[in-house]
PDB file of N, CA, C and O in Angstrom, chain B, residues numbered from 101:
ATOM      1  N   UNK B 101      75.457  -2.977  -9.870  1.00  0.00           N
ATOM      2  CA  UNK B 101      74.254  -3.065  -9.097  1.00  0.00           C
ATOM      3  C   UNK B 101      73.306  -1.971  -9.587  1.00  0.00           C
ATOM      4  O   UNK B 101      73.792  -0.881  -9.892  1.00  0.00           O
ATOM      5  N   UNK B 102      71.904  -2.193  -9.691  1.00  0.00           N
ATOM      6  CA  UNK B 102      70.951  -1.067 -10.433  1.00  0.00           C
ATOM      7  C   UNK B 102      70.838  -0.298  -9.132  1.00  0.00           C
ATOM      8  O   UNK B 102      70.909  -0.599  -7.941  1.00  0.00           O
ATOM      9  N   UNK B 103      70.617   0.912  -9.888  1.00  0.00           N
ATOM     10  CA  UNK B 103      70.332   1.962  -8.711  1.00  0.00           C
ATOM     11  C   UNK B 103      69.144   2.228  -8.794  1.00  0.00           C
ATOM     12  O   UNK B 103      68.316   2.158  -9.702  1.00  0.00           O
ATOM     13  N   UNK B 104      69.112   2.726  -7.167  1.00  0.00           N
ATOM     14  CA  UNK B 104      67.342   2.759  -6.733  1.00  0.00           C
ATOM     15  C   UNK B 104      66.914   4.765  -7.377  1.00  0.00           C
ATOM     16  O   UNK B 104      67.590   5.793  -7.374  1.00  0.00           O
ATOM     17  N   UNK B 105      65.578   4.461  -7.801  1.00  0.00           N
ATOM     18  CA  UNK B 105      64.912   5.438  -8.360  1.00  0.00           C
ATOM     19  C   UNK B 105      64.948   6.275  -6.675  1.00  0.00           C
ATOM     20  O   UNK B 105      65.569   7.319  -6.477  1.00  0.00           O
ATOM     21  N   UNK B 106      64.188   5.577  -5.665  1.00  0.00           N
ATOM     22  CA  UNK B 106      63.986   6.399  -4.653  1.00  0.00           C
ATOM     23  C   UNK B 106      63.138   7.521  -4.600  1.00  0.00           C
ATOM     24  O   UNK B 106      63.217   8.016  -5.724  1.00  0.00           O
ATOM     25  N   UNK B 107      62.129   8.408  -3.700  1.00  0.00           N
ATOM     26  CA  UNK B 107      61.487   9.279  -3.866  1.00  0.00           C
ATOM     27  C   UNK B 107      61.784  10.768  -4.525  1.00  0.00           C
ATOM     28  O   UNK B 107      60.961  11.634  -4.821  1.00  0.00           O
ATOM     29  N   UNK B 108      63.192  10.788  -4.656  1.00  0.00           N
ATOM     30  CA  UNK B 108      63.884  12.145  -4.741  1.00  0.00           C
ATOM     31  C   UNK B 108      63.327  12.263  -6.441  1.00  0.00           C
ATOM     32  O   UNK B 108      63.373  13.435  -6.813  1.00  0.00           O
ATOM     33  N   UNK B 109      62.735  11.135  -7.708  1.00  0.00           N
ATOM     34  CA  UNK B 109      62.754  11.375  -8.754  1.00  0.00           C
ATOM     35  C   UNK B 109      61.889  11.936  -9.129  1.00  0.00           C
ATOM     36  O   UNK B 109      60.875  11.357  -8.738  1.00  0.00           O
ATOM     37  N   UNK B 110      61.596  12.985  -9.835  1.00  0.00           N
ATOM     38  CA  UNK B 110      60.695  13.191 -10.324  1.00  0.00           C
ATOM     39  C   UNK B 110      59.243  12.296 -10.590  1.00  0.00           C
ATOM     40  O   UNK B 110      59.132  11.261 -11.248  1.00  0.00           O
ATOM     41  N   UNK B 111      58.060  13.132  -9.773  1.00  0.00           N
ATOM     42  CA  UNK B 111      56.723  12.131  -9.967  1.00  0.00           C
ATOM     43  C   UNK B 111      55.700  13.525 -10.121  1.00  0.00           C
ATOM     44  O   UNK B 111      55.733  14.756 -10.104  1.00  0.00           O
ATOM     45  N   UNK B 112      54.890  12.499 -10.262  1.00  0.00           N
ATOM     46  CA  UNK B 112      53.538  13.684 -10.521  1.00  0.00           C
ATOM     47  C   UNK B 112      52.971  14.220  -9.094  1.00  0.00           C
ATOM     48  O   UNK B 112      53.003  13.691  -7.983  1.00  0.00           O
ATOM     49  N   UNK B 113      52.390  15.583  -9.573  1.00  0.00           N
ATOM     50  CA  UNK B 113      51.953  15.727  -8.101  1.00  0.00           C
ATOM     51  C   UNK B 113      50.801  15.286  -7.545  1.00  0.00           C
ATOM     52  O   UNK B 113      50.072  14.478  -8.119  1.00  0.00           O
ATOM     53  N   UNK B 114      50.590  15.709  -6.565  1.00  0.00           N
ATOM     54  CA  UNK B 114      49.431  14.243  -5.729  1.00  0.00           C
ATOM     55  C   UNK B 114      47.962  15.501  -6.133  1.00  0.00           C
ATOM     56  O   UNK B 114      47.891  16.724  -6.017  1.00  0.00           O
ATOM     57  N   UNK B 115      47.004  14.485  -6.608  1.00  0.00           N
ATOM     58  CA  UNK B 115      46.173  15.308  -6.754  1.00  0.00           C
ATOM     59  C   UNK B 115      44.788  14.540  -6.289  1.00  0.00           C
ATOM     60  O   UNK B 115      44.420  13.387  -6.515  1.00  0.00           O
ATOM     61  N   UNK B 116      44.191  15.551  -5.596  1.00  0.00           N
ATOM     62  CA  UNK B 116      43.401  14.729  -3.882  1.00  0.00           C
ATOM     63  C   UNK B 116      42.021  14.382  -4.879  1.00  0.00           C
ATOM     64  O   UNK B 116      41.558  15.285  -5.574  1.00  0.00           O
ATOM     65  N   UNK B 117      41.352  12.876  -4.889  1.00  0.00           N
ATOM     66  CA  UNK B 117      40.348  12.371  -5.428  1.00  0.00           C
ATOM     67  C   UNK B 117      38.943  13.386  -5.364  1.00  0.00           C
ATOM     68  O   UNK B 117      38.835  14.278  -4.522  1.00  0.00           O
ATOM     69  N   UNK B 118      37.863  13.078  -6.434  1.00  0.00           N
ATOM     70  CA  UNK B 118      37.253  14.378  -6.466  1.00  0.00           C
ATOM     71  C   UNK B 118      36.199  14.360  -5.586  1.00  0.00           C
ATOM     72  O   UNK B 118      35.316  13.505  -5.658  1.00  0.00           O
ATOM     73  N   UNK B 119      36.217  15.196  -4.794  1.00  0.00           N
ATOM     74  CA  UNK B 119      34.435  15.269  -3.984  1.00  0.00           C
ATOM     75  C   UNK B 119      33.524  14.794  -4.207  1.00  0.00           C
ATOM     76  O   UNK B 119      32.870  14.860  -5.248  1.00  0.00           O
ATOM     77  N   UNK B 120      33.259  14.069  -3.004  1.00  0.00           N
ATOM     78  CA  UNK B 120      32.082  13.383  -3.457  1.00  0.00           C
ATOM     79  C   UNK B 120      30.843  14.367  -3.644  1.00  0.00           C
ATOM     80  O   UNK B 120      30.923  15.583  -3.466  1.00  0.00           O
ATOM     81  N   UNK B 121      29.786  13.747  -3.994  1.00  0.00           N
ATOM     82  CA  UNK B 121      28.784  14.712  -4.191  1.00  0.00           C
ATOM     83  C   UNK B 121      27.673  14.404  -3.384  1.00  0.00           C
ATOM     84  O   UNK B 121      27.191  13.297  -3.143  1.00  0.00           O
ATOM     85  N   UNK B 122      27.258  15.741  -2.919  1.00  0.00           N
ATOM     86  CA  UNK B 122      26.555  16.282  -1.688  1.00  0.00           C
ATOM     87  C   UNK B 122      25.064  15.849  -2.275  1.00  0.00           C
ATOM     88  O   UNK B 122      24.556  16.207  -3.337  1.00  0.00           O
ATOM     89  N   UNK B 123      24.610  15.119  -1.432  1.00  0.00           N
ATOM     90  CA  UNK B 123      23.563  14.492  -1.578  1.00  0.00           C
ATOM     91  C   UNK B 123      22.286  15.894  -0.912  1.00  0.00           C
ATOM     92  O   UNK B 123      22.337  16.274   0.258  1.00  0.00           O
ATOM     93  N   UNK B 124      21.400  16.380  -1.789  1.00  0.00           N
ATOM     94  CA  UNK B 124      20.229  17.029  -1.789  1.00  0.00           C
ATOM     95  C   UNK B 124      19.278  16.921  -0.871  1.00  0.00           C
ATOM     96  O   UNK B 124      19.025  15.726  -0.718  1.00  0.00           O
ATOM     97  N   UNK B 125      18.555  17.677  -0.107  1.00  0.00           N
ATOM     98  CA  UNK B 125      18.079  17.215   1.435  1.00  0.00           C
ATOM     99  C   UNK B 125      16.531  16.654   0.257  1.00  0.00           C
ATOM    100  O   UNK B 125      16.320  16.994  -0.907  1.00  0.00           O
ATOM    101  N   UNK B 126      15.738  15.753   1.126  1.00  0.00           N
ATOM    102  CA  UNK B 126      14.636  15.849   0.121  1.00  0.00           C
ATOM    103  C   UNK B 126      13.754  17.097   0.104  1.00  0.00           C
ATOM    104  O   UNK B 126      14.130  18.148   0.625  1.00  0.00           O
ATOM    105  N   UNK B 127      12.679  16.973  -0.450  1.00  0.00           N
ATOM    106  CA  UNK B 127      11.097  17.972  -0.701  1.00  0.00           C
ATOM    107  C   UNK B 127      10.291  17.931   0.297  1.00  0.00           C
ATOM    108  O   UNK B 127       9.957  17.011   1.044  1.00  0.00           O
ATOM    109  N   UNK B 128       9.993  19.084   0.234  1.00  0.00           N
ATOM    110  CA  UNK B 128       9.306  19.859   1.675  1.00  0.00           C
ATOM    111  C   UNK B 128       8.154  18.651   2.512  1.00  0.00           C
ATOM    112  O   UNK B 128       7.754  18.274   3.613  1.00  0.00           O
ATOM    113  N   UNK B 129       8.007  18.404   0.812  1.00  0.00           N
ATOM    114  CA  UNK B 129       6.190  17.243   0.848  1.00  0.00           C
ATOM    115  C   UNK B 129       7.069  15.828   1.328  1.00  0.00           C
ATOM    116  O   UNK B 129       6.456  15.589   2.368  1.00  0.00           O
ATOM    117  N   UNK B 130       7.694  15.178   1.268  1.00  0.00           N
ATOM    118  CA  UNK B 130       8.439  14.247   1.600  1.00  0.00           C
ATOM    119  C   UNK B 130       8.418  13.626   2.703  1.00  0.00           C
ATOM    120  O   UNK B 130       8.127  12.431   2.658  1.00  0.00           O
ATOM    121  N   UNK B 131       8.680  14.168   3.840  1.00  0.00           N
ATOM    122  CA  UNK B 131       7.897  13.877   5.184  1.00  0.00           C
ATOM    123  C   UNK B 131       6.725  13.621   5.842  1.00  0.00           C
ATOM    124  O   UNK B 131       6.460  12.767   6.688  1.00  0.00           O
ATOM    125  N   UNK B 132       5.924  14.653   5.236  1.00  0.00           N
ATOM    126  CA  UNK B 132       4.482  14.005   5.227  1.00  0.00           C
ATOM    127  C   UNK B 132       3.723  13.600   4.118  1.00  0.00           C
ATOM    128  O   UNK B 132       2.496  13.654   4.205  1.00  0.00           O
ATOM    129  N   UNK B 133       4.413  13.089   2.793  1.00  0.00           N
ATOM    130  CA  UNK B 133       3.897  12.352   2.091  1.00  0.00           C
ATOM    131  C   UNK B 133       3.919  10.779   2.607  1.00  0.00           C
ATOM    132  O   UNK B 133       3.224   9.831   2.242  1.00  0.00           O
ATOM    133  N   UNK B 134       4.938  10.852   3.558  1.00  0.00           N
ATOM    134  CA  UNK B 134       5.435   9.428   3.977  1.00  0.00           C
ATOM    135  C   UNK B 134       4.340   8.723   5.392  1.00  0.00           C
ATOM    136  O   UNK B 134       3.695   7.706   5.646  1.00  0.00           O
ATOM    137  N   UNK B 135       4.679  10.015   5.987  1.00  0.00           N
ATOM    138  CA  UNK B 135       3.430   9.972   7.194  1.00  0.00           C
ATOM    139  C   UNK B 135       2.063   9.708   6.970  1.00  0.00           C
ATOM    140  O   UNK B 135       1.292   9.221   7.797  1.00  0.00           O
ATOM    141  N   UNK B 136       1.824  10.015   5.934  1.00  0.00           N
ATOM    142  CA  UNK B 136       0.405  10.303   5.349  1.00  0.00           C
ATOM    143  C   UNK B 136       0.270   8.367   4.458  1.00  0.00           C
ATOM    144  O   UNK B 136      -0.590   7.560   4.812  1.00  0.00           O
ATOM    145  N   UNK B 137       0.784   8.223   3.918  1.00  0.00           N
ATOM    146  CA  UNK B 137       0.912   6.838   3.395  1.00  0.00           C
ATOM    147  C   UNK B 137       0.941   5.781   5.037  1.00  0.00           C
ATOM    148  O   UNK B 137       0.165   4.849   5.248  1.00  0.00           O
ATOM    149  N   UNK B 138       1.652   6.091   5.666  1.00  0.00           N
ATOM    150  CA  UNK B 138       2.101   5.052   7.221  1.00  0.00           C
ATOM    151  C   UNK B 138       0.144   5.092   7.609  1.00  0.00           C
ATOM    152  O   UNK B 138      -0.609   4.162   7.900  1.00  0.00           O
ATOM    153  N   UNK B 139      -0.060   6.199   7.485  1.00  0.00           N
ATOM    154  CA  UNK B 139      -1.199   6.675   8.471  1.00  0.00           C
ATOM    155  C   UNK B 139      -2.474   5.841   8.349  1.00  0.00           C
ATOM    156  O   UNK B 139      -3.260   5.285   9.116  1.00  0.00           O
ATOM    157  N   UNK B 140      -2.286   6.047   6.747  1.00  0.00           N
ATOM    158  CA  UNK B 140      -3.578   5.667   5.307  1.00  0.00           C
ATOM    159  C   UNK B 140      -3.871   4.253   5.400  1.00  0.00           C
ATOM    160  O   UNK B 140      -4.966   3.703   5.288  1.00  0.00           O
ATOM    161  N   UNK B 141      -2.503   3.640   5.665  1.00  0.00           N
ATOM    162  CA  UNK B 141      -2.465   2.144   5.591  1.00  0.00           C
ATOM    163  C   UNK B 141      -2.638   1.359   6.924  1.00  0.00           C
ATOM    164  O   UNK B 141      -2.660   0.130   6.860  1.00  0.00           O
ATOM    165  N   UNK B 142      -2.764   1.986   8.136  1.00  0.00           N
ATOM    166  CA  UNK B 142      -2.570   1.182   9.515  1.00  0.00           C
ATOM    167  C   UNK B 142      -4.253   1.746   9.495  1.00  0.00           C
ATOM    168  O   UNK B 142      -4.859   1.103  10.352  1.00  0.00           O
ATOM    169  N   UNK B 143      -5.002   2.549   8.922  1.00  0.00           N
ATOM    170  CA  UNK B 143      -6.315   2.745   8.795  1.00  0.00           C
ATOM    171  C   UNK B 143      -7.228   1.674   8.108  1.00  0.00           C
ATOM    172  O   UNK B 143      -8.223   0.987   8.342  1.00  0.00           O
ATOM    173  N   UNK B 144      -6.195   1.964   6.999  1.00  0.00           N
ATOM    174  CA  UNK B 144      -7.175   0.768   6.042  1.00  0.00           C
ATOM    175  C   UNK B 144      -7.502  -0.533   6.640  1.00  0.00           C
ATOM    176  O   UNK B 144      -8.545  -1.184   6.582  1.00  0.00           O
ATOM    177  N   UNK B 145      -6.633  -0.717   7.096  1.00  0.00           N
ATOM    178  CA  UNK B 145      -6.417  -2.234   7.528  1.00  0.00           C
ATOM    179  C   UNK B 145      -7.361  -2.547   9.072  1.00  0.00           C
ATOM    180  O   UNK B 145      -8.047  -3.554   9.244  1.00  0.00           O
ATOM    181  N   UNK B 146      -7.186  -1.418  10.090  1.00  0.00           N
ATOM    182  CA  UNK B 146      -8.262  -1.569  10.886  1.00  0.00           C
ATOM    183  C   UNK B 146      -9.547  -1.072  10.725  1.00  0.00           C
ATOM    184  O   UNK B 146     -10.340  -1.264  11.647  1.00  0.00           O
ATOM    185  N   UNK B 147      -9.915  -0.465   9.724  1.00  0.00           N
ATOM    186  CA  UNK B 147     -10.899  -0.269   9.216  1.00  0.00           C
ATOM    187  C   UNK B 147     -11.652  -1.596   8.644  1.00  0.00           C
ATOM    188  O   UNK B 147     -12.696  -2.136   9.010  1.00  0.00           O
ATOM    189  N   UNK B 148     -10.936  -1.845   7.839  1.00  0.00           N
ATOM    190  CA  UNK B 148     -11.170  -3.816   7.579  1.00  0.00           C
ATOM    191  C   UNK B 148     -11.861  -4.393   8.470  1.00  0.00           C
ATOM    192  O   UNK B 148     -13.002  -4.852   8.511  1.00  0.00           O
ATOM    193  N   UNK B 149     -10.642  -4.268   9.488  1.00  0.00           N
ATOM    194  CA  UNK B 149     -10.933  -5.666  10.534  1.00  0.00           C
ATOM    195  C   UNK B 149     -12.156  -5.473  11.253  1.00  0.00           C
ATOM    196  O   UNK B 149     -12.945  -6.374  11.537  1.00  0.00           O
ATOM    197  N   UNK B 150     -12.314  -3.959  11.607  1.00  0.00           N
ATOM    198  CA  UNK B 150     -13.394  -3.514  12.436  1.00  0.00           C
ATOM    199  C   UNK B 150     -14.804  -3.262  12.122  1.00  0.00           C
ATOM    200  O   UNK B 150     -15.707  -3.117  12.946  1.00  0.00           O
ATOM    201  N   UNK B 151     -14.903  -3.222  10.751  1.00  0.00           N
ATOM    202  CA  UNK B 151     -16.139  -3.722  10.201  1.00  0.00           C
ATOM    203  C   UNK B 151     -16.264  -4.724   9.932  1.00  0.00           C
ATOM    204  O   UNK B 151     -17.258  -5.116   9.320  1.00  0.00           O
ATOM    205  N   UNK B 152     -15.331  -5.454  10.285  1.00  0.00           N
ATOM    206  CA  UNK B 152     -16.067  -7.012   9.990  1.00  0.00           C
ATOM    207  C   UNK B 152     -16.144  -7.249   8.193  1.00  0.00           C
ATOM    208  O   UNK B 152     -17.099  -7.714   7.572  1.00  0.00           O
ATOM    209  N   UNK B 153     -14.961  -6.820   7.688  1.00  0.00           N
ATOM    210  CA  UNK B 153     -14.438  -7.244   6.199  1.00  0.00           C
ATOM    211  C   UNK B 153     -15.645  -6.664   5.275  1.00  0.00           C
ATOM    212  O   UNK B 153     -16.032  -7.259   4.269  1.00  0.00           O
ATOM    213  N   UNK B 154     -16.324  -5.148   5.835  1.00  0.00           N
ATOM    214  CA  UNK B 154     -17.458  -4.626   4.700  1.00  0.00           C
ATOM    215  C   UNK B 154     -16.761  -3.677   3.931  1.00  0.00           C
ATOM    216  O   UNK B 154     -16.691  -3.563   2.707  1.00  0.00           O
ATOM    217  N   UNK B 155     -16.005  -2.685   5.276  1.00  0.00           N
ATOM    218  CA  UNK B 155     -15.354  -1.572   4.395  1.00  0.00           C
ATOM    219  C   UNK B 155     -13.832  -1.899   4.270  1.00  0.00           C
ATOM    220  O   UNK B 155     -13.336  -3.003   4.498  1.00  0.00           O
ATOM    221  N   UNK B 156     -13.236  -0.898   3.918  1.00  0.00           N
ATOM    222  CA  UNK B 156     -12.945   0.118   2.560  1.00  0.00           C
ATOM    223  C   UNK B 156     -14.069  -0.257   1.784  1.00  0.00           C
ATOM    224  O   UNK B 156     -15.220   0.142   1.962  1.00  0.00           O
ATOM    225  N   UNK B 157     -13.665  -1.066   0.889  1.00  0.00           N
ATOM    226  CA  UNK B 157     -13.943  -1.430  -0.208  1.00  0.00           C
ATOM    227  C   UNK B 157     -14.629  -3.006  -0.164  1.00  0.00           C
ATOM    228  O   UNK B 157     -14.050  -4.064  -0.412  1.00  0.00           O
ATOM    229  N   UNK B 158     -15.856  -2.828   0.178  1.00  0.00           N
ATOM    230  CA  UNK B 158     -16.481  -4.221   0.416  1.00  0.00           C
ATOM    231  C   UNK B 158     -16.586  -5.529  -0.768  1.00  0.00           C
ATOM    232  O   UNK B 158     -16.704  -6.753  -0.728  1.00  0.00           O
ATOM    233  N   UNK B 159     -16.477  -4.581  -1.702  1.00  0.00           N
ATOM    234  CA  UNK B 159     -16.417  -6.415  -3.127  1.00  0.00           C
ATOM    235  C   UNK B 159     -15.034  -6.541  -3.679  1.00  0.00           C
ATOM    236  O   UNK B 159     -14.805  -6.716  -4.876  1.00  0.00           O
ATOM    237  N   UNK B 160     -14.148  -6.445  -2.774  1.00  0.00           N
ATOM    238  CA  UNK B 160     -12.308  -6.485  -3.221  1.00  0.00           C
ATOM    239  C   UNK B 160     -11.970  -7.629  -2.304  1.00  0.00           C
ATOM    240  O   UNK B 160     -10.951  -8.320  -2.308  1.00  0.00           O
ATOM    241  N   UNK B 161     -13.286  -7.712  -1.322  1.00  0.00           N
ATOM    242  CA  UNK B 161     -12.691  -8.722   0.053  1.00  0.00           C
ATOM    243  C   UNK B 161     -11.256  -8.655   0.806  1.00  0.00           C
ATOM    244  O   UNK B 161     -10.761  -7.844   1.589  1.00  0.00           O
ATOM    245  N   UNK B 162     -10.835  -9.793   0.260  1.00  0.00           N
ATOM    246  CA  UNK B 162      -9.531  -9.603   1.363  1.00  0.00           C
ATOM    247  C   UNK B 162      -8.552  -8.716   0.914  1.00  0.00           C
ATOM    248  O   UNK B 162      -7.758  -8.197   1.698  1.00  0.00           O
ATOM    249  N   UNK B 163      -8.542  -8.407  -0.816  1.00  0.00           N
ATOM    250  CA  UNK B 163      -7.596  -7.219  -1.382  1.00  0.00           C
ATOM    251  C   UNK B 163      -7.218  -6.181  -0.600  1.00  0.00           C
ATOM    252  O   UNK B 163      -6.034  -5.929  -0.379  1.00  0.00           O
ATOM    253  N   UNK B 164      -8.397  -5.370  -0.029  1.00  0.00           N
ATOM    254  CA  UNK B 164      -8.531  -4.850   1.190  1.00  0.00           C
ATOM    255  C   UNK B 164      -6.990  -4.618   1.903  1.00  0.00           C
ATOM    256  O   UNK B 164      -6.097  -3.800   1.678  1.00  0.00           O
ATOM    257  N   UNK B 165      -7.107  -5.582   2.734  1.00  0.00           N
ATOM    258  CA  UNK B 165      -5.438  -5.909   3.269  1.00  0.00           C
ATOM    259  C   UNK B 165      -4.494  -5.667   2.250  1.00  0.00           C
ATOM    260  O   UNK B 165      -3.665  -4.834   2.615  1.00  0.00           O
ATOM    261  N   UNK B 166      -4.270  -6.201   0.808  1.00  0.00           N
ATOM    262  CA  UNK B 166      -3.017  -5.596   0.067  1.00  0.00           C
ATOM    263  C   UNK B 166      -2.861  -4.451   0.093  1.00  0.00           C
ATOM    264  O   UNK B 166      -1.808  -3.838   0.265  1.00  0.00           O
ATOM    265  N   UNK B 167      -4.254  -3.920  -0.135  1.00  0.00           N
ATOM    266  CA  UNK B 167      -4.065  -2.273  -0.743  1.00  0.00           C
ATOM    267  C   UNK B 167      -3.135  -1.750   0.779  1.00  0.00           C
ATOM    268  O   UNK B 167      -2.024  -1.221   0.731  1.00  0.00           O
ATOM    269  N   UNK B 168      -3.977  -2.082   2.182  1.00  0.00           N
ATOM    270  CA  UNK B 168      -3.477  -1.296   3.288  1.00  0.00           C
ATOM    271  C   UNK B 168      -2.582  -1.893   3.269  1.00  0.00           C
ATOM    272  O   UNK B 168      -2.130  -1.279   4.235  1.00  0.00           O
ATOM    273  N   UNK B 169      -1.308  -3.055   2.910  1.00  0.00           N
ATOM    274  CA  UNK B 169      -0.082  -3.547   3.468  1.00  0.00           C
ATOM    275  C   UNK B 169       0.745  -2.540   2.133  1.00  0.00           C
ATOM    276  O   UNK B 169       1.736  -1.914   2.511  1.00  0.00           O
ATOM    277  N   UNK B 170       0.381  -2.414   0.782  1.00  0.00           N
ATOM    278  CA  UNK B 170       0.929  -1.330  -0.180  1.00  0.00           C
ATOM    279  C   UNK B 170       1.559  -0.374   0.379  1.00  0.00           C
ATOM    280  O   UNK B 170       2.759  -0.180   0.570  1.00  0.00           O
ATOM    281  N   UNK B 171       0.297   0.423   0.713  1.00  0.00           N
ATOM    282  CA  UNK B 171       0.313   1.797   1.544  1.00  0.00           C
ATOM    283  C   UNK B 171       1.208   1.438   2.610  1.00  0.00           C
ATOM    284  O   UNK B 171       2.307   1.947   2.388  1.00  0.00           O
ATOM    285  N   UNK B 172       1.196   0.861   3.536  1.00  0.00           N
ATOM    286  CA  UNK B 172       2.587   1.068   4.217  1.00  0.00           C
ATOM    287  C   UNK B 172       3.808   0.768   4.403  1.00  0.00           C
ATOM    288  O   UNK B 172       4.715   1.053   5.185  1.00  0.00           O
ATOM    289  N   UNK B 173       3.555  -0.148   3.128  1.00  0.00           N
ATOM    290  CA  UNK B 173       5.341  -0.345   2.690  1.00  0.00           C
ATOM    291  C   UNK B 173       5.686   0.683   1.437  1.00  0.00           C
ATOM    292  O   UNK B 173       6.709   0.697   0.752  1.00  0.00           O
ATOM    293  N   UNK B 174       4.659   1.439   1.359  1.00  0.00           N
ATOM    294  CA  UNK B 174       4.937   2.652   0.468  1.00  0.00           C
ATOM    295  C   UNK B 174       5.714   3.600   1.165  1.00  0.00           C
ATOM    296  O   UNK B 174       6.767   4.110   0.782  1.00  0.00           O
ATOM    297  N   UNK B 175       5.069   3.805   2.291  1.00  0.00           N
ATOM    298  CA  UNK B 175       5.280   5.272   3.367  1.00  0.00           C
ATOM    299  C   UNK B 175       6.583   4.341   3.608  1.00  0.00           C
ATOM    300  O   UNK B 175       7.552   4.709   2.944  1.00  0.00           O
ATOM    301  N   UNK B 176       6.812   3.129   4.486  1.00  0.00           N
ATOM    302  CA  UNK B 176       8.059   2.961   5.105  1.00  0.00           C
ATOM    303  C   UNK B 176       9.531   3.159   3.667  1.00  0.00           C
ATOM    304  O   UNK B 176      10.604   3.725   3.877  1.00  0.00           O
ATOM    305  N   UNK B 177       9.221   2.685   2.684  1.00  0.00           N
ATOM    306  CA  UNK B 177      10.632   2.658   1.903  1.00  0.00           C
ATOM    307  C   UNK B 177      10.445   3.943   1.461  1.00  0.00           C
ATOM    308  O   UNK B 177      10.655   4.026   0.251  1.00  0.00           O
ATOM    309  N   UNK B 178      10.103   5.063   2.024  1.00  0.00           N
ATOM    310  CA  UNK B 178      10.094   6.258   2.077  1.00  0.00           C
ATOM    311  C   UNK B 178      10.978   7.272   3.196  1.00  0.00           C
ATOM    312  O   UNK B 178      11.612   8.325   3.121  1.00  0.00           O
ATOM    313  N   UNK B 179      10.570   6.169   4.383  1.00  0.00           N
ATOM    314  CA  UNK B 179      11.534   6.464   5.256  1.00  0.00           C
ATOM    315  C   UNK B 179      12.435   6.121   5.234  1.00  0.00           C
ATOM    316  O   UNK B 179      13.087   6.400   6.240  1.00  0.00           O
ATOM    317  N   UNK B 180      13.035   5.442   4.343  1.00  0.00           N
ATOM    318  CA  UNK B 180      14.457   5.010   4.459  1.00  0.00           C
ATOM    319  C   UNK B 180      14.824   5.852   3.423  1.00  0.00           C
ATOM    320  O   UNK B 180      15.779   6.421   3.953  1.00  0.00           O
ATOM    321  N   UNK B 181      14.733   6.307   2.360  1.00  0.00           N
ATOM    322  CA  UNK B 181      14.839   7.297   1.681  1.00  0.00           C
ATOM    323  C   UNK B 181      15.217   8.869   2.023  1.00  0.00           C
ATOM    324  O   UNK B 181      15.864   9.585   1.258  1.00  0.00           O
ATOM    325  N   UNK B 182      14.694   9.284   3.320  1.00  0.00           N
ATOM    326  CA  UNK B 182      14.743  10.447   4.093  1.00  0.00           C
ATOM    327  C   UNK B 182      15.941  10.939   4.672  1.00  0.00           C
ATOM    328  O   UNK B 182      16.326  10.298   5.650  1.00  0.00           O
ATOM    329  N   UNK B 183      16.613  11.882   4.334  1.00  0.00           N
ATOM    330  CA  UNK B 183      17.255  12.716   4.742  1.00  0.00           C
ATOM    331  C   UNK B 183      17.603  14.074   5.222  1.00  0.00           C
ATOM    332  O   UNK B 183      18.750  14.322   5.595  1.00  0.00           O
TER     333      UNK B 183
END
């Protein structure tokens, strides 16, 4: 009958997987670069509406709206970024 190896045999020793790595807090500017983009863009956009489609930028027309929907999906995937 084969005999069992069993734990008693010689093995390697246990050697604990390597640290993960410590993720970096962000930049000082980071927080309110993000705020500042959220801010820029919920402006633009009622700025738009509330002149009656002259300003921001009156010969872009409805672009207008991209630029302000940009800007705040700039600032938001910023906040998810934040730590």
């Amino acid at each position: 009958m084969p005999e069992s190896r069993g734990r008693d045999h010689a093995s390697a020793a246990y050697t604990p997987p390597p640290a993960s790595k410590v993720r970096e807090p962000n930049p000082a500017w980071w927080a309110p670069a993000f705020t500042v983009l959220l801010v820029v863009g919920l402006l633009w956009i009622v700025v738009y509406y509330v002149s009656e489609y002259k300003y921001p930028i009156a010969s872009i027309g409805v672009w207008n709206l991209g630029i302000g929907f940009v800007l705040l999906m700039s600032g938001f995937i910023m906040t998810m970024r934040w730590r």
